[in-house]
N, C-alpha and C positions, 0 to 999 in steps of 0.2 A: 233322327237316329237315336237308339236307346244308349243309357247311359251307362257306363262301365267304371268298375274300380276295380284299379290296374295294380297290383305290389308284385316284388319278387328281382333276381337277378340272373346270373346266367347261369347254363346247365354245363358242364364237363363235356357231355358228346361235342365232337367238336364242328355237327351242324344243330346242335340246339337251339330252340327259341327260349328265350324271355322267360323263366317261370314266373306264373301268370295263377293269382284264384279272380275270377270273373262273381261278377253278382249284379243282377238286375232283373228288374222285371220285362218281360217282354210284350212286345204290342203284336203279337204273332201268335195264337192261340196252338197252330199244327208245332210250334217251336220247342214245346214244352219235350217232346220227344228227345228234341236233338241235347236236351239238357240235361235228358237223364242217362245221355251216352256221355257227357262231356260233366261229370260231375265238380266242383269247385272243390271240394275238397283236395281232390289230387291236382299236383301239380300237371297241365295236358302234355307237356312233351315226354317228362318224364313216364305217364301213362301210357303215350303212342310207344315210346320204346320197347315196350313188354310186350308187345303183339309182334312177335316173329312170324315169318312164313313157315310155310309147311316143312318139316324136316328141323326147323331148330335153326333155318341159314337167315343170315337178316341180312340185305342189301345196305349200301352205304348210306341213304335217305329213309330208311326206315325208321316211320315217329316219325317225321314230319309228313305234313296234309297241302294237296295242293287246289286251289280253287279255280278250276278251266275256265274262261269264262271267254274260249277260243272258237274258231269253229273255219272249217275248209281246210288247209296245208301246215301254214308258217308254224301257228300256234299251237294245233293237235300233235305234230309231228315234234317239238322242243318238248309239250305237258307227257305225249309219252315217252319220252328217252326217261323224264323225272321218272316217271313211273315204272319204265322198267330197273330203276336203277333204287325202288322198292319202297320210294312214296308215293301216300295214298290222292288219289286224281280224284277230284269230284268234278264233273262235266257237266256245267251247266245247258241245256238246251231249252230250245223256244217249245212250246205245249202244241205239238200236232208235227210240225217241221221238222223238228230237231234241228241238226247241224244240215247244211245246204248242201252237203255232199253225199246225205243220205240217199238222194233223187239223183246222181252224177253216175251218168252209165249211156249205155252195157259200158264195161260190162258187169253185171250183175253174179251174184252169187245167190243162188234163189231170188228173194226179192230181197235182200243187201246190197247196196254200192259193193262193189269191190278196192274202190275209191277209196271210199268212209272205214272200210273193215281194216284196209292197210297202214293209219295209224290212230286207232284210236283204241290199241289194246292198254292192260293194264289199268281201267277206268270203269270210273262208278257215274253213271248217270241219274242228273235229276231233270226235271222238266218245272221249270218256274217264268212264270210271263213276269216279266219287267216291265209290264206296261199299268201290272196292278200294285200302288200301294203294297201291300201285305206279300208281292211276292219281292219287292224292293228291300222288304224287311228280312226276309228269309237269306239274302244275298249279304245283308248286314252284319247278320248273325252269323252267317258261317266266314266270313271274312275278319269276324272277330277271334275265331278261335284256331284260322289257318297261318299256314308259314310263308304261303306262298300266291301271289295271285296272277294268273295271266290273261291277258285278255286284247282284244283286237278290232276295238269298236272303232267309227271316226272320233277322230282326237275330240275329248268338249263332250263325249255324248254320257256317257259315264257319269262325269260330274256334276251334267244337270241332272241325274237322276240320287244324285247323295252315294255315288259309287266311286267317285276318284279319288285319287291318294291322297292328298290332306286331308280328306275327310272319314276316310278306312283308318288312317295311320294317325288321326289324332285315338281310334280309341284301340288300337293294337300298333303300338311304337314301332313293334319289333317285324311289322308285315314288310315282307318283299315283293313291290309290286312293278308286271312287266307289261309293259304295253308294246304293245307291236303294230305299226301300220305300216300304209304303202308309202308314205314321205316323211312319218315322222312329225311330232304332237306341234310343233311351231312350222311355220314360214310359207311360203306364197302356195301351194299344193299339199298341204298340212291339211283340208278338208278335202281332198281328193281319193274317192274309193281307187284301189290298187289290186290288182291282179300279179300274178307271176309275168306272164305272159305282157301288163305294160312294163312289168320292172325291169324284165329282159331287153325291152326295146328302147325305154328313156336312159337307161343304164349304158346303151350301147354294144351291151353282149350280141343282139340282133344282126347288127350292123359289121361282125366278125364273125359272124359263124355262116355256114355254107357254102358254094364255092368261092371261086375269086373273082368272078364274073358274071354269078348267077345274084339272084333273089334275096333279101337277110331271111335268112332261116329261123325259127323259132327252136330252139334246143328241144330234142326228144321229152327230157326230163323235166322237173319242173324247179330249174336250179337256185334262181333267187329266193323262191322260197322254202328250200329245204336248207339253203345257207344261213338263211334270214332264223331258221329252226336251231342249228346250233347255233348261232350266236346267241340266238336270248337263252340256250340252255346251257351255253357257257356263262353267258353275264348272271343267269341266277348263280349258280356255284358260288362265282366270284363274292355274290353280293352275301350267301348265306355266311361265307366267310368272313365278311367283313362284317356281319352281325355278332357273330361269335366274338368277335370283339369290341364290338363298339355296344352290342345288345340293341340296335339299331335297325331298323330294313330299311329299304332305297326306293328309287322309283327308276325303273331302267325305261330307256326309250329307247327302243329295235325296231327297225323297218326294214323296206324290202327294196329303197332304193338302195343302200348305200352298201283263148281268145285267139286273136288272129289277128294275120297281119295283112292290111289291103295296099295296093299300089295306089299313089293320088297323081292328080295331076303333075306335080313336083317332089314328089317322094316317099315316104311309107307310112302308115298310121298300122296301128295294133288297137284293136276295138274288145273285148273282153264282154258278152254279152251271156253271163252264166245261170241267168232267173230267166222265166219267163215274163217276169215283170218288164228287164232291162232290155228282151228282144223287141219288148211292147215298144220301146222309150227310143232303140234303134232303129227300128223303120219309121216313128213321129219322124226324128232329125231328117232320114235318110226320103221324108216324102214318100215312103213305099208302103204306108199301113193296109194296103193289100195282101203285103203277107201274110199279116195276123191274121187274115180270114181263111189263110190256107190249111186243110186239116191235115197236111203234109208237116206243118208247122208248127203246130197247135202245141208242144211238148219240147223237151230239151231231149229227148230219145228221139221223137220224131225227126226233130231237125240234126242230129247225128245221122238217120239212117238216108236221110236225105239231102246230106250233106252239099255235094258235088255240085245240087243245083242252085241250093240256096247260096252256097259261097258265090257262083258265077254271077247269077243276079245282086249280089252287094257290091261285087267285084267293077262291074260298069260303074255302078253309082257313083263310087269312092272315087273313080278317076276322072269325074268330071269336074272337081274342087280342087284346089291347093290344099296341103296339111293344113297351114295355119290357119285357113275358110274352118275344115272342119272340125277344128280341135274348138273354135269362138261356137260352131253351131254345137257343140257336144258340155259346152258350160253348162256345169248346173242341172246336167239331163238326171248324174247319177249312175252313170255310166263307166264303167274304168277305159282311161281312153288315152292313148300316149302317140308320140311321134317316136320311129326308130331314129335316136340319135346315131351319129358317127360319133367318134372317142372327142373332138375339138368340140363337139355340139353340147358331149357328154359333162366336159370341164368349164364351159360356160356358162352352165343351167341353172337358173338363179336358185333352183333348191338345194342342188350337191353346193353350192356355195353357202347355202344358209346350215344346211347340216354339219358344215367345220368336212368336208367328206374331201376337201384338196388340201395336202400342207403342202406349201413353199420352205427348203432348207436348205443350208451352202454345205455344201459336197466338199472335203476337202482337195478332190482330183478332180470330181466333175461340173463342180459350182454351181449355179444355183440351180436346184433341181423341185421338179414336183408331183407330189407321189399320191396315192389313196391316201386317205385318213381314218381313224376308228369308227367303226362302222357301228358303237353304239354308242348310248349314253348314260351318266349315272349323274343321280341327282345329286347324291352329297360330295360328289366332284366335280372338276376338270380338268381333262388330259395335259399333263404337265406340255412346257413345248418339245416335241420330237426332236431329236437327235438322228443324223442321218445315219444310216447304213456306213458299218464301219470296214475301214479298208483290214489287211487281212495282217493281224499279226498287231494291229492298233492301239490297244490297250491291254498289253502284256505285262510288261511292268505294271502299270499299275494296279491290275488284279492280283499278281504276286508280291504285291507290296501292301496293299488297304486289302485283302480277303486273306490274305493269309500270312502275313505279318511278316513276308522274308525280311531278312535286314538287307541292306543295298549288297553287302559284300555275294552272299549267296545269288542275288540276280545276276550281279557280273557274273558271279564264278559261270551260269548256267547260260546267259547269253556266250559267254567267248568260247562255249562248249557245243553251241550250236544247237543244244536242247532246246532252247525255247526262241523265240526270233521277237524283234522289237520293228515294227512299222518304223521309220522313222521322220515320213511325211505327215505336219503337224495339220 
């Protein structure tokens, strides 16, 4: 990585970054460009400030730059709220591919996903392979001079390429970097590709939805990861915030714990097979690489239009294994590949357990109880310990006493008046 000299302190807007003059030479010959956009003379936030939109109106994140480095749902769906909310998106895509959801249909809008069109407005696209040196360097460079970085590789992969947050945020202090996976950068499914569709069913959402005697249904929607969307664009906010004070960025960890569903011998499995790579890699496990020869098959459009048949025949497959047979034969395949939990199944799962995703706390009425926990994380904390759910009227006094300075006299007067009410179960 090239080397930088970093000065400067914080800007008044109150999501500025860091003022910052940058000076280096680059190992990047096309870079030279992006440097006559990003001059060192000026300070860069306060330069992005002055570029209003049209009409003279500037959004709340306007002057700050965001670096996508997302692609399918969780993560396009949080980079564009940023961006409509009038910071600038830079979308990184793969050189020929792009984002996976540009081939996800029908249905189509000419030859557009209509998938892909639905959130990835507000966004400037570049095309840089990660696989070359120099376009590693290109990725360097504009992480040096952005606010924001999101991205949603398997945990580990980034940082063997010189792209993960120690190594972005030793030479820009002040980056907010979001990673987002399907279990989150540590613990026993921390290298596990993740889909909506298993997060639905290891989560247990599966396992509640549809009737009460029928099938677990898969939600219409694709809710784990459009949840999984605001939260990381609520924890950026948070974090820009707390830059502004500290002149600092974070490192947030968002996933989508915290396809389709087959029947198995003893209960339900959610298989997520969205490449044609991965339907290669699911008839390997499933013994039926005769499909792949099928020109019925051959395509992910194909195998939408021919749905009905192709689910029937995976459908027997599935049921002649137990889950746990086919979760051992789907190790390692690459696969997003989950069991529908039920809610007991859900709070024994050694990852919601590794995630901090159950608190245990004493209830003053209901004793000891145990609840969701925060569904993200941040590097330069940890969630103080929760406090339960407070019973109603519980901390009255004390709010008109430490928030607003009553004297004791004025609380009485206003309890014995029946204005305000005191819990008084300790």
């Amino acid at each position: 990585m090239r080397s930088l000299t970093l000065t400067g302190g914080k800007m008044s807007a109150p999501f500025g970054r860091s003022t910052r003059c940058l000076s280096a030479r680059s190992p990047v010959g096309l870079l030279s460009q992006l440097r006559r956009n990003h001059p060192v003379r000026c300070p860069l936030g306060e330069r992005r400030l002055s570029q209003a939109r049209p009409g003279g109106q500037r959004g709340p994140l306007e002057g700050l730059t965001v670096l996508d480095l997302t692609r399918v749902l969780a993560g396009p769906f949080a980079t564009m709220i940023l961006g409509d909310l009038g910071a600038q998106v830079i979308k990184v895509e793969r050189p020929g591919a792009g984002d996976d959801t540009r081939t996800w249909g029908p249905p189509f809008v000419g030859a557009e996903s209509a998938y892909f069109l639905s959130v990835n407005r507000n966004k400037k696209s570049i095309s840089v392979d990660l696989k070359h040196p120099r376009g590693v360097g290109v990725i360097q460079e504009l992480a040096a001079v952005c606010d924001v970085l999101v991205e949603n590789f398997l945990p580990g992969k980034l940082p063997r390429l010189g792209l993960g947050y120690e190594q972005l945020c030793a030479v820009n202090p002040g980056l907010v970097y979001c990673s987002i996976s399907g279990y989150g950068q540590t613990g026993p499914r921390a290298q596990s590709p993740g889909y909506d569709s298993i997060a639905s069913a290891v989560s247990g959402m599966m396992h509640i939805t549809g009737s009460e005697d029928g099938e677990p249904v898969r939600p219409g929607v694709a809710m784990t990861d459009l949840a999984t969307g605001l939260y990381a664009h609520g924890a950026v906010m948070a974090a820009l915030l707390q830059r502004h004070k500290t002149g600092r960025g974070v490192h947030i960890d968002c996933n989508l714990l915290s396809s389709q569903g087959f029947s198995t011998k003893d209960g339900h499995l959610v298989v997520a097979a969205a490449t044609d790579q991965q339907f290669v890699r699911v008839c390997n496990v499933l013994k039926l690489n005769e499909l792949t020869n099928k020109p019925e098959y051959k395509s992910n459009k194909l195998r939408v239009q021919n749905r009905r048949e192709l689910l029937h025949t995976l459908s027997q497959r599935f049921l002649q294994e137990k889950t746990a047979d086919w979760l051992r034969e789907f190790e390692g395949s690459g696969v997003p590949v989950g069991p529908i939990n039920n809610i007991q199944e859900v709070f024994s799962d050694p990852q919601v357990k590794h995630n901090g995703l159950i608190q245990e706390m004493e209830h003053p009425t209901a004793g000891q109880i145990t609840v969701p926990g925060p569904a993200v994380r941040f590097s330069s904390f940890a969630h103080d310990k929760a406090t339960p759910p407070p019973l109603i009227g519980q901390h009255t006094v004390q709010v008109l006493r430490h928030t607003l300075s009553y004297s004791d006299d004025v609380i009485n007067a206003l309890l014995e008046s029946k204005a305000v009410t005191q819990n008084e179960v300790s």
